[in-house]
N, C-alpha and C positions, 0 to 999 in steps of 0.2 A: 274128788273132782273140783271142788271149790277150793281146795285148798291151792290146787296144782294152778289156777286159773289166777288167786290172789298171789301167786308165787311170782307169776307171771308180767302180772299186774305189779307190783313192786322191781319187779328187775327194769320193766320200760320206766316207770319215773326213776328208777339211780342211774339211766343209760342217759336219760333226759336231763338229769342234774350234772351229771360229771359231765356232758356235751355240754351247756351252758357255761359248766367252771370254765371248761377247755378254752371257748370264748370268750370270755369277762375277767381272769386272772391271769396274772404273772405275766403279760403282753407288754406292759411298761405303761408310756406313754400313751395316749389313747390320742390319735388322729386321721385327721381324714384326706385323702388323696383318690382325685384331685380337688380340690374346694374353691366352688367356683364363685367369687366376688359379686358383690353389688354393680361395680363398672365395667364387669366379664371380662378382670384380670384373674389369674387361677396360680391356688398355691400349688404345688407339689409336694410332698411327704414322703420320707422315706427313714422307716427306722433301722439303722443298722447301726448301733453302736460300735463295733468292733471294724468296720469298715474303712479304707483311709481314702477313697476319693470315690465318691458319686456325682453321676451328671445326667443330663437329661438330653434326649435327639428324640425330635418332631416335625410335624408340618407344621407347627405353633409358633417355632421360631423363627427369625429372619434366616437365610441361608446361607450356606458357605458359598461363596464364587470358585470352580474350579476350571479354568481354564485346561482348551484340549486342543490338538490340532487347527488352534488360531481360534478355535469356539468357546466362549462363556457358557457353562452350565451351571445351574443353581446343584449343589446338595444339601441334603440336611441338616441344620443347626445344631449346633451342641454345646451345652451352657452346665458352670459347674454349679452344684448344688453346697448348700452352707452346713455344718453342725450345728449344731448349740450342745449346752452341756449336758442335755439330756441324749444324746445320742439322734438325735432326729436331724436327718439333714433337709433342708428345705431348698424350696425356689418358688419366686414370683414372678410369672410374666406382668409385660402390661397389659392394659385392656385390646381385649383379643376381637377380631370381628365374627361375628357370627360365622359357624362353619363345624365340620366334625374332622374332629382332627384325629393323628393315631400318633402317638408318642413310645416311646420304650425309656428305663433305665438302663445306666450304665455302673456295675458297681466296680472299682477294681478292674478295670477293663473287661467284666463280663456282660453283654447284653440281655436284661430279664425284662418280664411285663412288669406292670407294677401291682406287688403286691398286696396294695389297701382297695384296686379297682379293678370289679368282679366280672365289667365289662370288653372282652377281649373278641381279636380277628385274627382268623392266621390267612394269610396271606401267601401264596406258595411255600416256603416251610422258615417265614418267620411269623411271631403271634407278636402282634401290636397291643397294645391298651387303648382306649375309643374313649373321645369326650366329643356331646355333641352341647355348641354354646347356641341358640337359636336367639330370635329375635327379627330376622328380617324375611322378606318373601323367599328367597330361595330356601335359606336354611329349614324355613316353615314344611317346605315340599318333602323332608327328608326324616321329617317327624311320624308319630305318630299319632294322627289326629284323630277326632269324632266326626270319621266320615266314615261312609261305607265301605266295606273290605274286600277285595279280591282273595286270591286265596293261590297259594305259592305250594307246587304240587311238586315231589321228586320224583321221574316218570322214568321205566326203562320202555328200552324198544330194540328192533334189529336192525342191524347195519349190515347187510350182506355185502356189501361193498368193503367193510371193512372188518367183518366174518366175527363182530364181536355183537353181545349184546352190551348195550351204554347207555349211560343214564343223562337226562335231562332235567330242567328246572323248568318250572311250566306255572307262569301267571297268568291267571283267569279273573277276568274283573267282578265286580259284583254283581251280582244279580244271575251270572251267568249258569250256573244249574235251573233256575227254575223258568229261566227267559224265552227259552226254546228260539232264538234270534243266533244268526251266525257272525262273526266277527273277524274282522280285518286282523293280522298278524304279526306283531313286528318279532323276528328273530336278531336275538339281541347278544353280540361275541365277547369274549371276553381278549387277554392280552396275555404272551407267551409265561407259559407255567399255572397260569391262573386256572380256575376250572369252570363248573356248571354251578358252583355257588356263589364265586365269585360277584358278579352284577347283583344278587338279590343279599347280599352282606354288604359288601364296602361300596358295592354302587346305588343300595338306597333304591332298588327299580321298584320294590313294591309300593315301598310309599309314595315315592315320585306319581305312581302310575295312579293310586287310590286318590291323592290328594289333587291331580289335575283332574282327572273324572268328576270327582265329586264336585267341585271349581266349573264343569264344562268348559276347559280348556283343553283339555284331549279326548277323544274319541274312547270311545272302551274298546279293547283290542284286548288281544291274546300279547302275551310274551313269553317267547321260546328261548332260554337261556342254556345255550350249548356247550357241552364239552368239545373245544377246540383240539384237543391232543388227542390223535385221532388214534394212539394207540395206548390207549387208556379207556379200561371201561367207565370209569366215575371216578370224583376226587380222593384224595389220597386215604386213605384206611377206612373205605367205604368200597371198597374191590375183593375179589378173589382170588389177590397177592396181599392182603393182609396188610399190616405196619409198616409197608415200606416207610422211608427217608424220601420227602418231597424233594423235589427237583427240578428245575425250568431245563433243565438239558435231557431233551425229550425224543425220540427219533419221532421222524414223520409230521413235524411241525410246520415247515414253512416250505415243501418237498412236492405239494399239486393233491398229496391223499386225501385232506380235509377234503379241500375244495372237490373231489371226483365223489366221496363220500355222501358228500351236502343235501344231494337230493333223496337221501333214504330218511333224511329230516323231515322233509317236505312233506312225501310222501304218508311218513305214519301220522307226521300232525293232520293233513288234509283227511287220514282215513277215520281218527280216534275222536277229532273234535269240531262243532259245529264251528265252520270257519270258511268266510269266501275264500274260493277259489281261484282267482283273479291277481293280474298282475296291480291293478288297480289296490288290491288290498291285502299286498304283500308287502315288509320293510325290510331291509339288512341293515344291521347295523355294528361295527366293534371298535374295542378300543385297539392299538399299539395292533400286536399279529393279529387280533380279529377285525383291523381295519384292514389290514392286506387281505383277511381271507375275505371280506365282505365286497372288498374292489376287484378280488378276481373272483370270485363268484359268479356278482354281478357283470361282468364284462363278457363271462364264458356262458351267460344264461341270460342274455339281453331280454327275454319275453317274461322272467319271471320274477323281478321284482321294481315296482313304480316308484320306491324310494331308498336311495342308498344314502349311510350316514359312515363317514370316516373320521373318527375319535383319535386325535397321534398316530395317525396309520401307521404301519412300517412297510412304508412306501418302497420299494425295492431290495429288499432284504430277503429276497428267497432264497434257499439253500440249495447248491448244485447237486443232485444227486440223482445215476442214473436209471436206480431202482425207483425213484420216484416215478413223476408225472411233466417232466419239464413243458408239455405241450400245452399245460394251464399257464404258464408263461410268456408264453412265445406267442409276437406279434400282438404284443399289448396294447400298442397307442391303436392297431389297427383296430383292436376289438371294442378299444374306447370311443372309437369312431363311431362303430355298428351299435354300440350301444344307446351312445347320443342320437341317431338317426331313429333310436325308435322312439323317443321323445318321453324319456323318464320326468315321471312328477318334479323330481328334487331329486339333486347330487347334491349334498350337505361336508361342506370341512370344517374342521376346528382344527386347533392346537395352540400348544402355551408358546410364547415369546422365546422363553429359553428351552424352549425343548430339544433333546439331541436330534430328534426329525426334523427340526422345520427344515432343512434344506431340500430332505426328499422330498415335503407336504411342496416346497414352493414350485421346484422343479417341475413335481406333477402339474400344476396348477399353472405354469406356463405354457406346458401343451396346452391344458384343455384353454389358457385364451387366446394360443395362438390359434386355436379353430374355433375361435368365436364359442365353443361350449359354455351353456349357460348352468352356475353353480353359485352354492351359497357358501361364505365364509366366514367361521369367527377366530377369530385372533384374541387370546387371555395372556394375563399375566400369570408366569409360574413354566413349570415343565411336565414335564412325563408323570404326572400324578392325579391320586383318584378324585383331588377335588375338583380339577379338573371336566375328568369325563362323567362326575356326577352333572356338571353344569351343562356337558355339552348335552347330556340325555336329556335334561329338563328345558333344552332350547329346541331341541327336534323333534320330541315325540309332542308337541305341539301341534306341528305343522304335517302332522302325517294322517293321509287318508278325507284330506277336505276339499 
């Protein structure tokens, strides 16, 4: 038995040494990507000797102008990278402002993560690389700080409405097991293809949400982080269809079924977890298709939510279809009316300058001044991106619930 035991004991440290060679030999050059400077320029790295063109696309870099139907859109930059005669191709931005950006390579016209940075997002079925450069108040909110933690739960529940069991993403502030206190709720959407991880990945909600609590700049609340595809039980290979191939072309997306669905949300949150009950201490809120499902929601449910937030909504983009629900549709400005009459805390807008919505975001937002509706607006620079609706989450859930 000792022998079999020492037998044992010798094969993990050769398993442990050849793992180690594996790492520390024959890799070449030895570099780091991304390496991020003294004046928060950053290099990029990328070793492929045998390679004949790589380049690099980000939010990092300034962006392409693409002109559309008489409308300027920003898209992604893309910049080539250098050799040297070590096989290493390089690039240097300049000093970058504080922000978390998500970049990709390009090698040969293939698009990869980067393979020196172990930090990665997939993003409906592409996977980014994530650099986060801090330094100023916002970026601060997106970190991880030495405050105290809530706690980010994946929760199933039943949708009879929509005859599945599905999963949600459920933040709970701190304190909140041992508190026996109940709490206000903001449910929080995401944007077409995206899922229920979405917002607590690339939108940074946990930490946003730990680091204003801890601050006493926002209330401690629940956040309800929903699977918007309402014919999907959870995000992609976390289902009982297996490895699908992600995909934003989803049926049942922008069709009335969320929105007729919505209250089986409500429901099992109001029964599972200690939470007011109250329109007072209810939120909706999404980005891009969870801002449309958040404005007809709220418009089709006037009594039960005090604060609606629209992130790049996609403001009249619903899809005709007559197995759907067209009647969450129908007679909108009307129902925007009945909703302003019942005298919501806050109807909150943002969106970026170049974004492909602002024409719907403005249109909307002409109704509501031509009846005098009263709303908040911010207007950024940029488009239809996550740094974006990180920013707008950290302007609104400020303001919710006081």
């Amino acid at each position: 038995m000792k022998k079999l035991f020492l037998m044992a004991a010798l094969c993990l440290v050769g398993m442990a040494a050849m793992a180690q060679q594996n790492l520390s030999w024959g890799q070449g050059p030895q570099v780091a990507s991304p390496d991020v400077h003294a004046d928060n320029s950053v290099t990029f790295n990328l070793i492929a000797p045998e390679a004949q063109k790589v380049q690099i696309t980000g939010d990092m870099l300034p962006p392409n102008k693409v002109e559309y139907q008489g409308n300027t859109y920003d898209m992604l930059g893309v910049v080539d990278l250098v050799k040297d005669d070590k096989g290493v191709w390089s690039y240097t931005t300049p000093p970058l402002q504080p922000e978390l950006y998500t970049y990709n390579m390009i090698v040969d016209g293939v698009k990869i993560i980067d393979p020196l940075n172990v930090y990665n997002i997939r993003d409906i079925n592409n996977l980014f690389s994530v650099l986060l450069i801090g330094g100023d108040a916002r970026t601060d909110l997106y970190k991880v700080n030495k405050v105290p933690h809530g706690t980010v739960s994946k929760v199933w529940y039943e949708s009879p409405t929509a005859n599945l069991t599905r999963r949600l993403t459920v933040y709970t502030p701190a304190g909140y097991e041992t508190s026996g206190k109940e709490y206000p709720v903001l449910y929080l959407l995401h944007g077409i293809g995206g899922d229920e991880n979405a917002w607590s990945e690339l939108g940074r909600a946990a930490q946003i949400l730990d680091n204003f609590i801890a601050q006493g700049k926002a209330e401690p609340m629940l956040v309800v982080m929903t699977n918007g595809n309402i014919s999907q039980e959870a995000c992609p290979g976390e289902t009982s269809e297996g490895f699908r191939v992600p995909t934003m072309m989803l049926p049942k997306t922008m069709e009335g079924s969320f929105e007729t669905a919505f209250p089986d949300v409500v429901k099992f949150i109001e029964k599972t977890y200690r939470v007011k009950k109250d329109k007072a201490h209810r939120a909706i809120a999404g980005l891009s298709m969870g801002g449309f499902h958040s404005l007809f929601i709220s418009i089709n449910n006037p009594d039960l939510f005090g604060y609606i937030g629209l992130f790049s909504a996609a403001v009249d983009q619903q899809q005709p279809d007559p197995n759907g629900h067209p009647e969450i549709y129908a007679d909108r400005d009307k129902k925007i009316d009945g909703l302003f009459a019942k005298n919501p805390n806050l109807f909150w807008i943002g969106i970026g300058k170049t974004d492909f919505l602002i024409k719907n975001n403005n249109d909307l937002r002409a109704y509501l001044d031509s009846k005098k509706h009263k709303y908040t607006y911010l207007e950024t620079d940029g488009g239809h991106i996550w740094r974006n609706w990180r920013i707008y989450l950290s302007e609104f859930t400020p303001l919710l619930f006081k």
